[in-house]
C-alpha positions in Angstrom: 27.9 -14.3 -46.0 24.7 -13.3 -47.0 26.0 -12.6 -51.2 28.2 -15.9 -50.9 24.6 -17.5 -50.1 23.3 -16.1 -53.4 26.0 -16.7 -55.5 26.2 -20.3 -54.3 22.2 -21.0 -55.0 22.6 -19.1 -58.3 25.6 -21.9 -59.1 23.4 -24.7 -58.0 20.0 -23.4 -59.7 19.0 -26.9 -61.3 19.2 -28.4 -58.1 17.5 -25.5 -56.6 14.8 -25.5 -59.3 13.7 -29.1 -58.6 13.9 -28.2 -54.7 11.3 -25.7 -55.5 8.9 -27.0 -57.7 9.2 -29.7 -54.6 8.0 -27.4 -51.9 5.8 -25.6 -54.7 3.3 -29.1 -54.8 3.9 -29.7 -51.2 2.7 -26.3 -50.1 -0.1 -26.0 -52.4 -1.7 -29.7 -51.3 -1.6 -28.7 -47.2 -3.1 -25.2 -48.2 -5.7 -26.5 -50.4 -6.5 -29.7 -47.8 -6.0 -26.9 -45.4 -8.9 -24.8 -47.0 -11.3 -27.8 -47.5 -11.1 -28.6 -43.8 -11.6 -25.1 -42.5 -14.9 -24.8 -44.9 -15.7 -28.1 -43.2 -15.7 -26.8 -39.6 -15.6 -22.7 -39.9 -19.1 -22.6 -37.9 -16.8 -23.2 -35.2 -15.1 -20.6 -35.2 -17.9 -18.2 -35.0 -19.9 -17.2 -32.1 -23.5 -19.6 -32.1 -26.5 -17.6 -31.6 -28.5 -20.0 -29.2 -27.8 -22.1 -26.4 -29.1 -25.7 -26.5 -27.8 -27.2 -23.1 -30.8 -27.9 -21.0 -33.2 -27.5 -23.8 -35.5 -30.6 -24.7 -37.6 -30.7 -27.9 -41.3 -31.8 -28.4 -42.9 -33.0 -31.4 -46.7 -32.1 -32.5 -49.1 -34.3 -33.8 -52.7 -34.4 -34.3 -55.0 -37.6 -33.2 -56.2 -38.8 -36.4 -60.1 -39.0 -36.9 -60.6 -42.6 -37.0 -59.1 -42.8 -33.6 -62.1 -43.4 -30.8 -60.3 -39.9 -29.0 -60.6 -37.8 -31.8 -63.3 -35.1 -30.7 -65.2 -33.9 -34.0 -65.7 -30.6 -34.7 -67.2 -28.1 -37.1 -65.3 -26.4 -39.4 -66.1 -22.6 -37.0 -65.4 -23.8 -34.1 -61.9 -25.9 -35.4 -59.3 -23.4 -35.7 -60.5 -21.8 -32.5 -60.9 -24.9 -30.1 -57.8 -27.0 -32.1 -55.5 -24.0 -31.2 -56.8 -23.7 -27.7 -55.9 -27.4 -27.3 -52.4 -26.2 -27.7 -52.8 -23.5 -25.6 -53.8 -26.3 -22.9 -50.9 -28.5 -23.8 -48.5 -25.9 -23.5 -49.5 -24.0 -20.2 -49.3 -27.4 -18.6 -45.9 -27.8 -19.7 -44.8 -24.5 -18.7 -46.5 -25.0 -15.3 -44.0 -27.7 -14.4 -41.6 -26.8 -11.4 -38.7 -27.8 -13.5 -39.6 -25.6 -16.8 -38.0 -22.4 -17.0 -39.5 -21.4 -20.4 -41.3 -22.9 -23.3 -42.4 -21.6 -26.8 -43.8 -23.2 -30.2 -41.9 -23.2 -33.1 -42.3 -23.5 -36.9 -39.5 -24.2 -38.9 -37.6 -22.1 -36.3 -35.2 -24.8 -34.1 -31.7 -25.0 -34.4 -30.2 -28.4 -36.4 -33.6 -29.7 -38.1 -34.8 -26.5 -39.6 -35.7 -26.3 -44.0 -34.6 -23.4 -45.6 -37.6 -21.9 -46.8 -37.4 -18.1 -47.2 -37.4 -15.2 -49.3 -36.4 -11.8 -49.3 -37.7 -8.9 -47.4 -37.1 -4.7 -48.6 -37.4 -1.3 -47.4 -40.6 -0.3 -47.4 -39.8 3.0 -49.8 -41.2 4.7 -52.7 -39.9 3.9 -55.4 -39.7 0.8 -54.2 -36.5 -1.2 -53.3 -34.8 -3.8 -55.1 -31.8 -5.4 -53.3 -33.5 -6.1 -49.9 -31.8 -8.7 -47.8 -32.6 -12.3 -47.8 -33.0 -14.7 -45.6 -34.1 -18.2 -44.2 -37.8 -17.8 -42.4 -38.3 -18.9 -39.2 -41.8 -18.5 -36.7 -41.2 -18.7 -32.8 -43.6 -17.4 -30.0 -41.8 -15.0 -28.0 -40.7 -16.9 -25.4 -38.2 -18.9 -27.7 -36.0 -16.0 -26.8 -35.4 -17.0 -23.5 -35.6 -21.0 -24.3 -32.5 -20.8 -26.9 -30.8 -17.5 -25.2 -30.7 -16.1 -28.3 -28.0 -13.3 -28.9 -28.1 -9.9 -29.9 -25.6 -8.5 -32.3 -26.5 -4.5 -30.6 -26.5 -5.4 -26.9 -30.3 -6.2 -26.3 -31.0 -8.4 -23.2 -33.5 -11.2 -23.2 -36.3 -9.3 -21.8 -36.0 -6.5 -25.0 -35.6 -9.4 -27.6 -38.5 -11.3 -26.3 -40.8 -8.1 -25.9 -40.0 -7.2 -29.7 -41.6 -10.1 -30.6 -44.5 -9.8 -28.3 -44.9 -6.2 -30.4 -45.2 -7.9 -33.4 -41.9 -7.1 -34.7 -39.3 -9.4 -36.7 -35.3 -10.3 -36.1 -33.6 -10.9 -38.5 -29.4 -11.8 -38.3 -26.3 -12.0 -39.5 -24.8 -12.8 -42.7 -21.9 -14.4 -44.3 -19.6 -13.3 -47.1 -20.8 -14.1 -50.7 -24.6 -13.1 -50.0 -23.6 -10.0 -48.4 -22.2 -8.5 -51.2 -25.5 -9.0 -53.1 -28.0 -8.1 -50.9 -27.9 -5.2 -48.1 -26.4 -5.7 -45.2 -28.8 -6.9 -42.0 -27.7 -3.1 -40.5 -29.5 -1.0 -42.8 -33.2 -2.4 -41.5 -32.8 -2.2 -37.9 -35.7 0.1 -36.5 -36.8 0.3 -40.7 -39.7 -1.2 -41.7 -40.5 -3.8 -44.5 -42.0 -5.6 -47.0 -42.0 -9.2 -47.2 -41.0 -10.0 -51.3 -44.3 -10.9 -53.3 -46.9 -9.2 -50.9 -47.4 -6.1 -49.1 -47.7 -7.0 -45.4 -44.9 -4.5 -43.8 -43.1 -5.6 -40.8 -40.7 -3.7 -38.4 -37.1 -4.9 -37.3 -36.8 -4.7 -34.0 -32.9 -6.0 -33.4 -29.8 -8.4 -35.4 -29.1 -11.1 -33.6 -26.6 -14.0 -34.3 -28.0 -16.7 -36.7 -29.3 -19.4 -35.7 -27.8 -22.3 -37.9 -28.1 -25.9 -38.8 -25.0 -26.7 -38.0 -22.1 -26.1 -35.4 -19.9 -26.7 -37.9 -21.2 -24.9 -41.1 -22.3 -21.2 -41.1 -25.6 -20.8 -43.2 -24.6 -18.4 -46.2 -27.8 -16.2 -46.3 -29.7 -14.4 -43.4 -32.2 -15.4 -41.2 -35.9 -13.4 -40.6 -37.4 -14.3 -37.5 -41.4 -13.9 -37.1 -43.4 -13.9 -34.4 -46.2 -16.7 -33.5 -49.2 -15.0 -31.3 -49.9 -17.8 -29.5 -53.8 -15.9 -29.2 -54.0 -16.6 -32.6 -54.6 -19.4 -34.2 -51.6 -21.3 -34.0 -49.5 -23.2 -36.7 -46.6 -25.2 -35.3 -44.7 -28.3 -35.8 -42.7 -28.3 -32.4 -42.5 -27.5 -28.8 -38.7 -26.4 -27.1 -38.7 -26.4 -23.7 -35.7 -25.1 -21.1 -35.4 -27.2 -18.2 -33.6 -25.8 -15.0 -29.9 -27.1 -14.7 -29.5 -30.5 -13.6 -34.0 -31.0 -13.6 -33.9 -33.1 -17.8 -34.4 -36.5 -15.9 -36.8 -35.1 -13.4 -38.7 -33.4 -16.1 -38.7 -36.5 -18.5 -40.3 -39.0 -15.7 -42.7 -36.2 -15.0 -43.8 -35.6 -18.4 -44.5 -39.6 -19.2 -46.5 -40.1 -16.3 -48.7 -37.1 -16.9 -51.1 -37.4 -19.3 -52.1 -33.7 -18.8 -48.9 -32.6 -20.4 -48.9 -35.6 -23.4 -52.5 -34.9 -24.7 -55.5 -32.4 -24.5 -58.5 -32.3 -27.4 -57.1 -33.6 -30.7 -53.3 -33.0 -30.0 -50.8 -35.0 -28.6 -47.0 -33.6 -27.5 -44.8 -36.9 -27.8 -41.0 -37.3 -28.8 -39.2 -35.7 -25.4 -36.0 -35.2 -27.4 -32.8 -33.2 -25.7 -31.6 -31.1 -28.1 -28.1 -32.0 -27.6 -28.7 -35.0 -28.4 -30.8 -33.9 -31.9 -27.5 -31.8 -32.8 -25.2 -35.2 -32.4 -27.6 -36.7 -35.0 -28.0 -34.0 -37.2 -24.0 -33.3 -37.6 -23.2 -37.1 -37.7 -22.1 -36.8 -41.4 -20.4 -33.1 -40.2 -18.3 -34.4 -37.6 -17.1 -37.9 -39.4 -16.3 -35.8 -42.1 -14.5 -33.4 -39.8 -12.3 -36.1 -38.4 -11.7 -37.7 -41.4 -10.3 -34.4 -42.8 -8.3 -33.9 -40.0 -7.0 -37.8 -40.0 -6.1 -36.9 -43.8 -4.2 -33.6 -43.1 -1.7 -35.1 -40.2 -1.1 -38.3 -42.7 -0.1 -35.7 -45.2 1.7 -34.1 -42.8 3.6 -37.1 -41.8 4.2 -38.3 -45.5 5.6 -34.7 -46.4 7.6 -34.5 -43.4 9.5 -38.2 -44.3 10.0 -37.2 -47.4 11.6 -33.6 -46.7 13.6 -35.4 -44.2 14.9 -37.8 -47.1 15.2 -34.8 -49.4 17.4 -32.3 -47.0 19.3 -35.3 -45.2 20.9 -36.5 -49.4 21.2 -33.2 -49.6 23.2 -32.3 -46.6 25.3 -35.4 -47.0 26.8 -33.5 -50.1 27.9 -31.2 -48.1 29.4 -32.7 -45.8 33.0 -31.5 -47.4 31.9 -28.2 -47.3 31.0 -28.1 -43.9 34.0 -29.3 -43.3 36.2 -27.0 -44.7 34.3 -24.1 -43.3 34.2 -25.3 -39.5 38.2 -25.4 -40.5 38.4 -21.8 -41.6 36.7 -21.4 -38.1 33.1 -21.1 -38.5 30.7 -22.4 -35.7 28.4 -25.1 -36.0 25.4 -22.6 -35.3 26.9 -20.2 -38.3 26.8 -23.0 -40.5 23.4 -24.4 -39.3 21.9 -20.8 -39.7 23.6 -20.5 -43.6 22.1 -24.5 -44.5 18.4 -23.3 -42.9 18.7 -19.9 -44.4 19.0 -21.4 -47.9 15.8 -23.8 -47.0 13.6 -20.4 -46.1 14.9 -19.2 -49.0 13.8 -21.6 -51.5 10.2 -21.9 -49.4 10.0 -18.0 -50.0 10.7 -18.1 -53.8 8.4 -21.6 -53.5 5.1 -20.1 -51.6 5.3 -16.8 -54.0 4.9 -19.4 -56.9 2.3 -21.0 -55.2 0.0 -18.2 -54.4 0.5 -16.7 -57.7 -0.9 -19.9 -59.0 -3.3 -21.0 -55.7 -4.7 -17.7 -55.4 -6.5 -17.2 -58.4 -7.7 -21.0 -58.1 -9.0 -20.7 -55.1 -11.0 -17.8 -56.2 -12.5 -19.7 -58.4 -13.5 -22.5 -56.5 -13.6 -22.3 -52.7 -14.0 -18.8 -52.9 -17.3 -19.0 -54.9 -20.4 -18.9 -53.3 -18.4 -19.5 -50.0 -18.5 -18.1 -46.1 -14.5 -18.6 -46.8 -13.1 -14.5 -47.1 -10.0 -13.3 -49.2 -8.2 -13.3 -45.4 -9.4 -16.3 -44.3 -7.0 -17.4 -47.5 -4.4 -15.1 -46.4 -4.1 -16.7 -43.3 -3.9 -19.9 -44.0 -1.3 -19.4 -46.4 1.1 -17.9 -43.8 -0.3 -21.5 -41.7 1.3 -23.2 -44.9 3.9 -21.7 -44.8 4.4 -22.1 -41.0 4.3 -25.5 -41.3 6.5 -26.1 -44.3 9.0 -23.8 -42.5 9.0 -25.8 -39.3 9.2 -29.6 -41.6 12.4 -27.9 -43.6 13.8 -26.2 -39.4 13.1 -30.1 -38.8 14.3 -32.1 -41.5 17.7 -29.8 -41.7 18.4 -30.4 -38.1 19.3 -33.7 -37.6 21.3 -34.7 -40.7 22.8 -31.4 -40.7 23.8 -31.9 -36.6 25.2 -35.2 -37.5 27.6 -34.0 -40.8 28.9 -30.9 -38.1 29.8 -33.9 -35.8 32.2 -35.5 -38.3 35.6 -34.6 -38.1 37.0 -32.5 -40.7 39.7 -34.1 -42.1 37.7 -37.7 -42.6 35.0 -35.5 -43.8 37.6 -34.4 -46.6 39.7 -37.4 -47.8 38.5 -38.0 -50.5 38.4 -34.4 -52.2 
């Protein structure tokens, strides 16, 4: 059965040919729409490195000096006494029976961060030139515990937070295309190193998961956490607080009728924001464009399914005589359905081979470049493709080919 197969698509190659070049177009537009979408939302499909439920942000500001509050000072005692206000601002925050855990931050918040950074090497003689590079972000320790953040070697909160307190860095994870360039994250834990253009040496203390801008995008390069000792004099643009489950309203009415926790000297915490709420805003464009991918795949799907159905159902009707004549020699209509189908999987094999020796190289060329997206990651969603081209042809064979097996033989050959 299976060499009669053969011989009869080898008879009927035209036909064949144009079935082909068919499915060829078909399968390459779902695996390329397929691809697009998949770079559009991959950051879903990896593990986040923070948590952000219960986790409210503050904005800093300064009072400005024509305000009747603003306190002059001299320029000794200013960076002393303007980060001491801070200090003030934040232990009355974190004294609040709802607060589990607050830290400053500079540049170092999930969904609103810049991506400032450099590169950081192995501090080595001779010196080292691939390094690893990465996105720079300042927290005080305590952001550990306000954003859970997650180690990639086991570390609890406790050990993350208290290599910050030592004056260590974190640095994370990376993704695909810079990894190849640059060493991997791996190579500097417990090393120490140089910051690029300057010879301050720092020691990594643990990977963790990055912390990204997006739940829906991974960030392609690294990330280098550093350390702000709030003993110091402080630089910060932000304030994350994490509220005990079910305590964000509480807090909120708390913090607007204490002025304690609003303003102290010349700075002023204002902007209660939950963060949940800051990721909504800050993927608006990711997620529209999400669905609208998605909308545009199913009404591709839908089109290429109508139009296989039309293609397989004139194409069964001209075989109706030979279905016929076989269910007379004796054949069963699930013998017959299995020979029409197997020619479909047949000519989707010889189809999808065309198409990744075509797609493939494309692909690399485009998606592929400078992309999260990985050589599997292709793989796979070519055998998707093919999945779902395999189950439109199981469809669209079905029913035209159930109803031809219905008609009776000798109607179905009257006119031969």
């Amino acid at each position: 059965m299976k060499r009669d197969l053969l011989i009869q698509m080898r008879n009927e190659w035209r036909d064949n040919l144009w079935l082909i070049i068919g499915l060829a177009i078909v399968s390459f537009a779902i695996w390329w729409l397929t691809m697009n979408f998949y770079q559009q939302v991959s950051g879903l499909f990896y593990e986040k490195g923070f948590d952000v439920e219960d986790v409210y942000m503050l904005d800093i500001s300064k009072i400005p000096s024509d305000s009747p509050e603003f306190i002059e000072r001299s320029e000794e005692e200013r960076a002393f006494l303007d980060s001491q206000d801070l200090r003030m601002l934040i232990a009355n925050i974190r004294n609040s029976q709802y607060v589990e855990a607050a830290a400053f931050s500079q540049n170092g918040l999930p969904y609103n961060f810049s991506y400032y950074g450099s590169a950081i090497y192995l501090d080595t003689e001779p010196k080292d030139t691939i390094g690893y590079s990465g996105n720079f972000r300042n927290m005080s320790p305590d952001m550990v515990k306000v954003l859970k953040l997650k180690s990639r070697t086991g570390k609890n909160l406790d050990e993350l937070e208290n290599i910050l307190r030592s004056g260590s860095i974190l640095v994370s994870n990376m993704f695909s295309y810079w990894s190849a360039n640059y060493r991997a994250p791996e190579e500097f834990l417990d090393q120490n190193v140089i910051l690029n253009y300057s010879d301050k040496t720092y020691r990594v203390g643990d990977i963790i998961h990055q912390i990204r801008r997006s739940d829906y995008a991974v960030e392609p390069g690294g990330m280098v956490i550093f350390p702000i000792n709030e003993e110091e004099n402080l630089n910060a643009d932000a304030v994350a607080i994490r509220i005990k489950p079910g305590m964000g309203e509480k807090f909120r009415e708390e913090f607007e009728n204490d002025r304690a926790m609003q303003q102290y000297g010349n700075y002023i915490f204002y902007k209660l924001t939950k963060m949940t709420d800051q990721a909504k805003s800050a993927q608006k464009s990711h997620s529209t464009n999400a669905r609208m991918g998605f909308a545009l795949i199913m009404s591709l799907l839908i089109i290429i399914g109508l139009g296989m159905l039309g293609v397989f159902w004139f194409r069964t009707q001209q075989r109706i005589s030979e279905i016929a004549i076989r269910k007379v020699c004796g054949a069963k209509s699930s013998d017959i359905f299995r020979r029409i189908l197997s020619e479909g999987m047949l000519l989707l094999i010889i189809a999808t081979l065309v198409v990744a020796a075509v797609g493939w190289p494309l692909m690399k060329a485009t998606l592929l470049k400078e992309s999260e997206i990985t050589n599997m990651t292709v793989f796979y969603s070519e055998l998707i493709t093919l999945a779902i081209v395999a189950l439109g042809i199981t469809v669209s064979l079905w029913w035209p080919a159930h109803r031809a097996m219905k008609i009776e033989p000798a109607i179905a050959i009257k006119d031969e």
